[in-house]
N, C-alpha and C positions, 0 to 999 in steps of 0.2 A: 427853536433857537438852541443847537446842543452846544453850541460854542467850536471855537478853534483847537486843533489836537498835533496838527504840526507844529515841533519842536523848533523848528528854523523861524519860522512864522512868527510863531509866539513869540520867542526872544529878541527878533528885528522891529517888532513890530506893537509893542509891550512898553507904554510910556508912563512910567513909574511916576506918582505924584504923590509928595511929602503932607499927608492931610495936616490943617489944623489941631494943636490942642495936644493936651499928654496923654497919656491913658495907664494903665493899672492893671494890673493880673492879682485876682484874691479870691481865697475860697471863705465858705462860708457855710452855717448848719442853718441861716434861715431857708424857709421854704421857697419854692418857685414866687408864690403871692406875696411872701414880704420884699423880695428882689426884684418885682417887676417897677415898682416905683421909684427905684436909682435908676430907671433907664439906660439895662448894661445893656455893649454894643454887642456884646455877647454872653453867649453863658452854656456848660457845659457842664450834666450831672457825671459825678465820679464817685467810687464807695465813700469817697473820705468826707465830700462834700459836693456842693454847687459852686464852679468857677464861674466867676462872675470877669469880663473884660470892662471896665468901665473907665470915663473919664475922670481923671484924678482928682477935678476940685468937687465932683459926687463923691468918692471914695471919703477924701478928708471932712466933705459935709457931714455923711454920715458916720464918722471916726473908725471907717474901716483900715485897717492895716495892710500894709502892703510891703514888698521887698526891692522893688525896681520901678522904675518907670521908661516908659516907652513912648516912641513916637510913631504913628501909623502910616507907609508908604504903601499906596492902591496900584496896581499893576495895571492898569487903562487898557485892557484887551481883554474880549471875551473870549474866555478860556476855557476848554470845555472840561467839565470834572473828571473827565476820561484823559485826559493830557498827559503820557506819559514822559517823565522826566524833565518835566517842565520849573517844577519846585526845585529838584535838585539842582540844576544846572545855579539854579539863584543861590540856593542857601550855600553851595559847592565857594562859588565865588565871591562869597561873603563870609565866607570862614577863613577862606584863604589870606583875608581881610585882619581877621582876630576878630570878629562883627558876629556876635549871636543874634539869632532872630525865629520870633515865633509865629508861625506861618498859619495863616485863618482863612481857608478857601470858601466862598460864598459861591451861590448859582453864576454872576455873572461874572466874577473878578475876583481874585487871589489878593491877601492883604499879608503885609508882613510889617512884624510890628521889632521894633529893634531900637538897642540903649538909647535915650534923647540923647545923651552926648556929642552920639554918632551917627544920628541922622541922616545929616546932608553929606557925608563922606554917604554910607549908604547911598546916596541917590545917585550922586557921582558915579560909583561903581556899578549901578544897576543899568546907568543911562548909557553905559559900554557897549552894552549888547548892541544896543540900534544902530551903534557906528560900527559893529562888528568887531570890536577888541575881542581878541581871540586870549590875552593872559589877563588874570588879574588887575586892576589898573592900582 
């Protein structure tokens, strides 16, 4: 199962769903083993630290600090990690927006996670593709 790599494909066919719940971008100098019991959705080591992705009411449980919050839109196609220009095409038409968004590809589905504020505009905009809007909506 390498996943899908046509460009056309992916964007027509790619049904963006607004997950439940907030989440959190934060780093942090505990170790892999004191992080694995906040149950982050993600996590990536960097020289400075360990970024942790977590659900925000974990973050505030355990009084971690953060600067934004976000909400997580699942891209419902399997994409295959070889997908050229596939991300781009999204985050292109989501800036075009004024819409930042941090984009987390996993084996079967690409997630992007972007301001709660602007969520469901986000979705709106992503939902373009499948009807084939060709400019920003």
């Amino acid at each position: 199962m390498s996943g899908e790599t046509n460009l056309e494909v992916l964007l027509k066919s790619m049904k963006p769903v607004l997950r439940g719940g907030e989440f959190v971008f934060l780093t942090t100098r505990r170790s892999l083993l004191e992080a694995v019991p906040l149950e982050p959705l993600g996590l990536f080591h960097e020289e400075e630290g360990l970024t942790l992705i977590l659900p925000r009411e974990k973050a505030d449980a355990a009084g971690l600090s953060y600067s934004a919050v976000f909400r997580m839109l699942t891209l419902s196609v399997h994409s295959s990690l070889e997908a050229v220009g596939f991300l781009a095409a999204i985050t292109n038409r989501l800036a075009a927006r004024g819409i930042s968004v941090n984009p987390v590809s996993a084996y079967f589905h690409d997630h992007l996670f972007v301001p709660s504020a602007r969520a469901e505009e986000s979705l709106a905009v992503l939902a373009g593709f499948a009807r084939g809007d060709s400019a920003p909506v």
